[in-house]
C-alpha positions as CSV (number, residue, x, y, z in Angstrom):
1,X,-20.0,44.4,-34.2
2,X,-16.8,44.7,-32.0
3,X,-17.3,42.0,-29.0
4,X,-16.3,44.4,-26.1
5,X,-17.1,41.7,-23.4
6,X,-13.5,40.3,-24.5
7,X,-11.7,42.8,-23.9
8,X,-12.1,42.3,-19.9
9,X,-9.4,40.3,-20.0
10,X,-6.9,42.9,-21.0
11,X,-8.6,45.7,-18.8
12,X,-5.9,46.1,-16.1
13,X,-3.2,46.4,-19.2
14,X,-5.6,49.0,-20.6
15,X,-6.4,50.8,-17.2
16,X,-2.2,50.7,-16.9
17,X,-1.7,52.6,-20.0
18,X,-4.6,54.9,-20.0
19,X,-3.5,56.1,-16.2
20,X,-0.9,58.6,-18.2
21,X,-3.4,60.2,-19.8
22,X,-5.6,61.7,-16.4
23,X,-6.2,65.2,-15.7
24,X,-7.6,66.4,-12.9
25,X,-9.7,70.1,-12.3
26,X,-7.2,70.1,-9.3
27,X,-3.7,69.3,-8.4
28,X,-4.6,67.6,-5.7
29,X,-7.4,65.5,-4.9
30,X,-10.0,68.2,-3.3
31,X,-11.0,67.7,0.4
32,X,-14.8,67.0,0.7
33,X,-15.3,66.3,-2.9
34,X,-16.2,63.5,-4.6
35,X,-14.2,61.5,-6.6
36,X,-15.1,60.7,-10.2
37,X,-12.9,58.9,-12.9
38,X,-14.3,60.2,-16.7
39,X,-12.9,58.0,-19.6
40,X,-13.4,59.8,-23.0
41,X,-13.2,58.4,-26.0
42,X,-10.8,60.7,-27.4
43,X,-9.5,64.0,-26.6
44,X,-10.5,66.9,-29.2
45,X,-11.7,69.9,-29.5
46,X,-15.0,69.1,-30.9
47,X,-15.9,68.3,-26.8
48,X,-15.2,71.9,-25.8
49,X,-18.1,72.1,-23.7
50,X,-17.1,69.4,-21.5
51,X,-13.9,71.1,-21.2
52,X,-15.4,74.3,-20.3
53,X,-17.1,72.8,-17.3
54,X,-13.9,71.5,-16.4
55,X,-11.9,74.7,-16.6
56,X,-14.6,76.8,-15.2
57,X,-14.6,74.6,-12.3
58,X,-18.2,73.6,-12.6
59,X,-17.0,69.7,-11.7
60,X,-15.9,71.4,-8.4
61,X,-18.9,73.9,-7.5
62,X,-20.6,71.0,-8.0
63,X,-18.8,68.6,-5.4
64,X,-17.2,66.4,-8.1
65,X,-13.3,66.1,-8.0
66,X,-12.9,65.1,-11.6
67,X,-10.3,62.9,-12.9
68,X,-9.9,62.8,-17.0
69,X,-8.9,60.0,-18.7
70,X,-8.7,59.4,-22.5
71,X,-9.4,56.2,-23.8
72,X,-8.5,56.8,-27.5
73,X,-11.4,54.4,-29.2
74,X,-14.7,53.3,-27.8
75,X,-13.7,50.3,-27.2
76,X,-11.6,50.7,-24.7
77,X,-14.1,53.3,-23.3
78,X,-17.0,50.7,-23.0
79,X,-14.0,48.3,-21.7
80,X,-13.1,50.8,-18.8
81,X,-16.6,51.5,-17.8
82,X,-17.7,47.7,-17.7
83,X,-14.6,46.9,-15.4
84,X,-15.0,49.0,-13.2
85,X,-11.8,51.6,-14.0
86,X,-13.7,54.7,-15.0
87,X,-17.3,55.6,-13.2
88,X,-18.3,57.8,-16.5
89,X,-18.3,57.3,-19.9
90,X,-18.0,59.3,-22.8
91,X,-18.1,58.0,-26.3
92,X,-20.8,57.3,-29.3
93,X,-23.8,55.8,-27.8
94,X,-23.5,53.1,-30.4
95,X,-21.1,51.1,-27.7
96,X,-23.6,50.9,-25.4
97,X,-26.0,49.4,-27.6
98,X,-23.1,46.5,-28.6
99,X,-22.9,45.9,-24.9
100,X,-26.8,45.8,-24.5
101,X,-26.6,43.5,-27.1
102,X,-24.1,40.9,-26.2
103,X,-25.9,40.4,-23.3
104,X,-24.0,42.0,-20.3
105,X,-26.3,42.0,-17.3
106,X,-24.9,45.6,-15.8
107,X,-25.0,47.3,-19.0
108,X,-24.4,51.0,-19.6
109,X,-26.8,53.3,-19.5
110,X,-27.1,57.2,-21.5
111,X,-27.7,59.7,-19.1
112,X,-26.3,62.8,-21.1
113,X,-26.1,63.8,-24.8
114,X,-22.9,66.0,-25.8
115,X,-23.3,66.3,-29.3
116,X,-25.9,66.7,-32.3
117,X,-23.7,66.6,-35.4
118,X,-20.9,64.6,-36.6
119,X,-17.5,66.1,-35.7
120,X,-15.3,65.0,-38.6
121,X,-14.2,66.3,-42.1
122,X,-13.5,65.2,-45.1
123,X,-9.8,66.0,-46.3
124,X,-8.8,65.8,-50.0
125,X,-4.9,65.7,-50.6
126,X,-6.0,68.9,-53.5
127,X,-8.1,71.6,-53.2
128,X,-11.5,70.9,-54.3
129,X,-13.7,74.3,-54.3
130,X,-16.6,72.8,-55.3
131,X,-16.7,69.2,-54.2
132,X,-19.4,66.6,-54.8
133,X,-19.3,63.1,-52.7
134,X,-19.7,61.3,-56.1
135,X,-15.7,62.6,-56.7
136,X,-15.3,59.6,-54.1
137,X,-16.0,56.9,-56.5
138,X,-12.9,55.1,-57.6
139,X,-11.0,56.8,-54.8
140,X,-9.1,55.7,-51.6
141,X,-10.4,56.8,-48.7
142,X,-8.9,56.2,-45.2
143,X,-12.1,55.4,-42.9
144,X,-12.5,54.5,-39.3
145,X,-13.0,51.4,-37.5
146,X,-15.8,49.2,-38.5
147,X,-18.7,50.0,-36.6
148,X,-18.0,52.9,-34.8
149,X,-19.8,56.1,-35.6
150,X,-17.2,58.0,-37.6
151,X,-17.0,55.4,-40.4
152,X,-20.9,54.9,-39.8
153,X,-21.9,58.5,-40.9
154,X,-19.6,58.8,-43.4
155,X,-21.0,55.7,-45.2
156,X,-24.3,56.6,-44.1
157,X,-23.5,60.5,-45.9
158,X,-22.4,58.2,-49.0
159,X,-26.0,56.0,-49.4
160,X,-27.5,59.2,-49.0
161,X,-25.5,60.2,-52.1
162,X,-26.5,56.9,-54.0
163,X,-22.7,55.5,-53.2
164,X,-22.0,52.2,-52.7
165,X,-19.8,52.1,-49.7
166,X,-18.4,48.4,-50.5
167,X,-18.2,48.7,-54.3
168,X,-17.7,52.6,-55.4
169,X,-14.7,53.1,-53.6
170,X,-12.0,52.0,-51.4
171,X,-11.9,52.5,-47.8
172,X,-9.3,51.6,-45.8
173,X,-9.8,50.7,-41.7
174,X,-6.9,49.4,-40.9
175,X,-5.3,52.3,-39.5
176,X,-4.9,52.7,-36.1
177,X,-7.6,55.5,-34.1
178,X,-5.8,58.6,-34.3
179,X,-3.5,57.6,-36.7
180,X,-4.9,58.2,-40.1
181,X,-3.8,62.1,-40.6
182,X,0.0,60.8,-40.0
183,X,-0.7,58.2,-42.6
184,X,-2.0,60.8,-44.8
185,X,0.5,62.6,-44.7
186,X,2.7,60.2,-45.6
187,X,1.1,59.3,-48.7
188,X,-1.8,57.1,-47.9
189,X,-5.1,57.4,-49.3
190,X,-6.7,60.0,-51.9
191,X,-8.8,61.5,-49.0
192,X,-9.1,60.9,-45.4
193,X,-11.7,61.6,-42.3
194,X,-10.5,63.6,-40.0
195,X,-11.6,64.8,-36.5
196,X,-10.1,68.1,-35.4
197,X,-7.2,69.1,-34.6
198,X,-6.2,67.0,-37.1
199,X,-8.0,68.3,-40.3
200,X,-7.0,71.9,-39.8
201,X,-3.3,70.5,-38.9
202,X,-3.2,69.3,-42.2
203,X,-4.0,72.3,-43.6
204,X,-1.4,74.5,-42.1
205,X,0.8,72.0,-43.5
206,X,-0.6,72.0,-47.0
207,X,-0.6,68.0,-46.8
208,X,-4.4,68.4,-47.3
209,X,-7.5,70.5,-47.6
210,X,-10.9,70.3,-45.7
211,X,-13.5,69.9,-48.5
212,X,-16.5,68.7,-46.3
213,X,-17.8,68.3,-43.1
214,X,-19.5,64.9,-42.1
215,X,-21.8,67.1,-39.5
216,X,-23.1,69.6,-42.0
217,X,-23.7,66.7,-44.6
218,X,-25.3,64.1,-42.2
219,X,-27.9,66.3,-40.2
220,X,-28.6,65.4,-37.1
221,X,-26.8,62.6,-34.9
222,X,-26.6,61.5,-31.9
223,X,-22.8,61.3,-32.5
224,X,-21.4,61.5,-28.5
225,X,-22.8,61.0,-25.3
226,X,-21.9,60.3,-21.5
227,X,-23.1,56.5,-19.7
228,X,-22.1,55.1,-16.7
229,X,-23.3,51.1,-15.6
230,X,-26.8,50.8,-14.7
231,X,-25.8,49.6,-11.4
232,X,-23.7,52.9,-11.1
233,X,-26.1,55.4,-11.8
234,X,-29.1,53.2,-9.0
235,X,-26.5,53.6,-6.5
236,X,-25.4,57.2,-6.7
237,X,-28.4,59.3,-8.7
238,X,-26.3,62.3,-6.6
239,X,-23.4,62.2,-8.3
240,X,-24.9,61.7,-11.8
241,X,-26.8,64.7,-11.0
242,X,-23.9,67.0,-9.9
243,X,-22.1,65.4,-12.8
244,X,-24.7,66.6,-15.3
245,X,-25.2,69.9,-13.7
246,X,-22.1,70.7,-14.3
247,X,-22.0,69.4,-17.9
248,X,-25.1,71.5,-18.5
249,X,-23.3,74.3,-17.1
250,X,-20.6,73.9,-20.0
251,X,-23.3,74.0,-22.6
252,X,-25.0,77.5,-21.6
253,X,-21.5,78.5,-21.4
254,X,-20.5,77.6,-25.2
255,X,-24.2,78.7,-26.1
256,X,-23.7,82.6,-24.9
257,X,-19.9,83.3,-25.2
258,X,-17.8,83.9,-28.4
259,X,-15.4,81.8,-30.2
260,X,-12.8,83.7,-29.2
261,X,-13.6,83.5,-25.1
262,X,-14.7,79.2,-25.8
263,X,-11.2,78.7,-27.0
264,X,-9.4,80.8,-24.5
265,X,-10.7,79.1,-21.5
266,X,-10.4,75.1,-23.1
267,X,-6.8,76.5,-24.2
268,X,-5.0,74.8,-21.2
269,X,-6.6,71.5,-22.8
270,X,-4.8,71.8,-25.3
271,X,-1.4,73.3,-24.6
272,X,-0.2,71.8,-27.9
273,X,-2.5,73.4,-30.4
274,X,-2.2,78.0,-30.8
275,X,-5.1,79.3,-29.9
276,X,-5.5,80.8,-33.1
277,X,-5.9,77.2,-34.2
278,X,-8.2,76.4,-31.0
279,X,-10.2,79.1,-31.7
280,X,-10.3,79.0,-35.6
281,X,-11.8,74.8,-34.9
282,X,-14.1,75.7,-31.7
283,X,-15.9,78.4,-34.9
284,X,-15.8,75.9,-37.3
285,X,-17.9,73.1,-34.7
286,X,-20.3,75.9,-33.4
287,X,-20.6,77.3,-36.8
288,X,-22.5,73.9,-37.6
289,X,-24.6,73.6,-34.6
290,X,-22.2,70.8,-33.1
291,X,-24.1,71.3,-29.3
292,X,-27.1,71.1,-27.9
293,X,-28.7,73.4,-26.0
294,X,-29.2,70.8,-23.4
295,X,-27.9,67.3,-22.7
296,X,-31.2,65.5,-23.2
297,X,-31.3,62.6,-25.5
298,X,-34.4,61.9,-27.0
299,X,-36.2,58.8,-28.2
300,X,-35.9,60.3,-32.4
301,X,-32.5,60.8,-32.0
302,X,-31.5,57.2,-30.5
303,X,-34.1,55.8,-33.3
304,X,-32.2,57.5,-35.8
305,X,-28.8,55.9,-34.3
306,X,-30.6,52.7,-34.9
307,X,-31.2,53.4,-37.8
308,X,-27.6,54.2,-38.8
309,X,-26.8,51.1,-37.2
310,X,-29.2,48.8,-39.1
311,X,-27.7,50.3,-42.2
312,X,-24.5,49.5,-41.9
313,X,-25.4,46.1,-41.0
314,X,-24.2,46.3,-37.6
315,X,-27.5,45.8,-35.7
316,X,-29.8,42.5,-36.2
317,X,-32.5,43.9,-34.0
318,X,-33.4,47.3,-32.1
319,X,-32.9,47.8,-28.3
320,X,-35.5,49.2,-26.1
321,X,-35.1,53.4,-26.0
322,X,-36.3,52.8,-22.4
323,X,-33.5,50.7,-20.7
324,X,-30.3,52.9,-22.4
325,X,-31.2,56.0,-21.7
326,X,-32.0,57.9,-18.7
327,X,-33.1,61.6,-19.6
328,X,-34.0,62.0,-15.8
329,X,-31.0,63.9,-15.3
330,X,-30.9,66.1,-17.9
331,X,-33.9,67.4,-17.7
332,X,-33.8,68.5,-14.2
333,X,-29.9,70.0,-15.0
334,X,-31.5,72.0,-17.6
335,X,-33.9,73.7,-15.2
């Protein structure tokens, strides 16, 4: 379990750093709005509908002047949100839980859930057209960090397949959040896990080829969701309201448009990335079911977190459903 209460000490270097990253709905701060700081855990595609209630101005309409920060790693997230530097959340729900845990007294709360599937793929350095997870075993693999959900499903995906994490293959974790496709393609690893854009970048440079996807294979996770201190959300139910209102918002959005019209309005998001390639990845997540019709996070679903937890050895004991997570919010948004 990563000890996020350490990291305090290093908040203000973190806060410093992470600043760079902001985006804003406006220019400007906006008269008469309120302002809210949203760290997310990293900045992809597979969060489109967030980013649709940003560009559709639905922060705005709803009296919220949005600032975006990314925090590239749940830890630093959970750090930013405990100290105070972001108001909002967004990351695997599984951080919340460590904090619950390690006994912090103002511990974060769910209020929203993005996401129902896992959001990464599997990419082999050959093609594979009919691959099987047991072609793992006696392979290296470059994983995530320990205890965070990516590496989490995907060992959870191998059990499933009667693979032995540990002893049928090797999986590397040392590499940096973000940094694994880089490493692939420079030679590392017999297969990597990749979130988007970086799976389908690896593609279109024939450095590796998508063989699976950890969503499809998993089922049903409660991989990403949006928390804010319970002290937070006591003091100012209004804003978490407007917040989620306009989150929902984002969802019926992605729910009734194309493809095509989801990628064109995230597209300033991502000014690196063609929207060929925005909107090849935004079919590829809702293709699989990736979001739910609405953002509320049910008692089954944080069980089977738990569950995912306890199996890879990262939780001695469950956590009450009742004091991390909130669906008060999200039911009344999706009204």
């Amino acid at each position: 379990m990563k000890k996020l209460l350490c990291l305090f000490l290093t908040a203000a270097l973190v806060a410093a750093a992470l600043c760079a990253c902001g985006k804003q709905d406006d220019a400007h701060p906006a008269a008469g709005k309120t302002p809210v700081v949203l760290n997310e855990v990293a900045h992809s595609i597979f969060y489109a509908p967030m980013y649709v209630a940003i560009e559709e101005g639905y922060f705005a309409e709803e009296g919220i002047d949005l600032t975006l920060v990314t925090g590239f790693g749940a830890d630093k997230t959970m750090t930013a949100l405990l100290t105070g530097e972001a108001d909002i959340g967004f990351m695997g729900s599984e951080s919340t839980v460590y904090t619950y845990k390690e006994g912090a007294s103002d511990y974060a709360v769910n209020f929203a859930q993005l996401t129902q599937r896992a959001g990464n793929f599997l990419v082999s350095r050959e093609p594979i057209d009919d691959f099987h997870w047991d072609m793992l075993i006696g392979k290296d693999v470059l994983g995530g960090r320990a205890g965070g959900m990516p590496e989490m499903v995907f060992e959870f995906i191998l059990k499933k397949n009667g693979i032995d994490p540990a002893a049928d293959l090797s999986i590397d974790q040392s590499i940096d959040f973000g940094s694994t496709a880089a490493a692939f393609s420079g030679g590392q690893g017999d297969f990597t896990v990749e979130f988007e854009p970086h799976a389908t970048s690896l593609e279109s440079k024939g450095d590796g080829y998508v063989v699976a996807s950890l969503g499809e294979d998993s089922g049903y996770v409660p991989y990403t969701a949006f928390s804010a201190k319970k002290s937070y959300i006591a003091e100012n139910p209004e804003i978490i309201q407007s917040f989620t209102n306009a989150l929902q918002k984002g969802m019926d959005y992605v729910q009734s448009h194309t493809p095509a019209e989801i990628a064109e309005v995230i597209a300033p998001q991502f000014e690196e990335t063609d929207i060929e390639t925005i909107t090849t990845i935004v079919d590829r997540y809702a293709s699989q079911d990736t979001w739910k019709d609405d953002l509320i996070f049910e008692e089954d679903s944080f069980n089977l977190l738990q569950n995912i937890l306890e199996e890879a050895g990262e939780l001695d004991g469950r956590v009450p459903y009742a004091d991390l997570v909130d669906t008060t919010y999200a039911r009344e948004a999706a009204h």
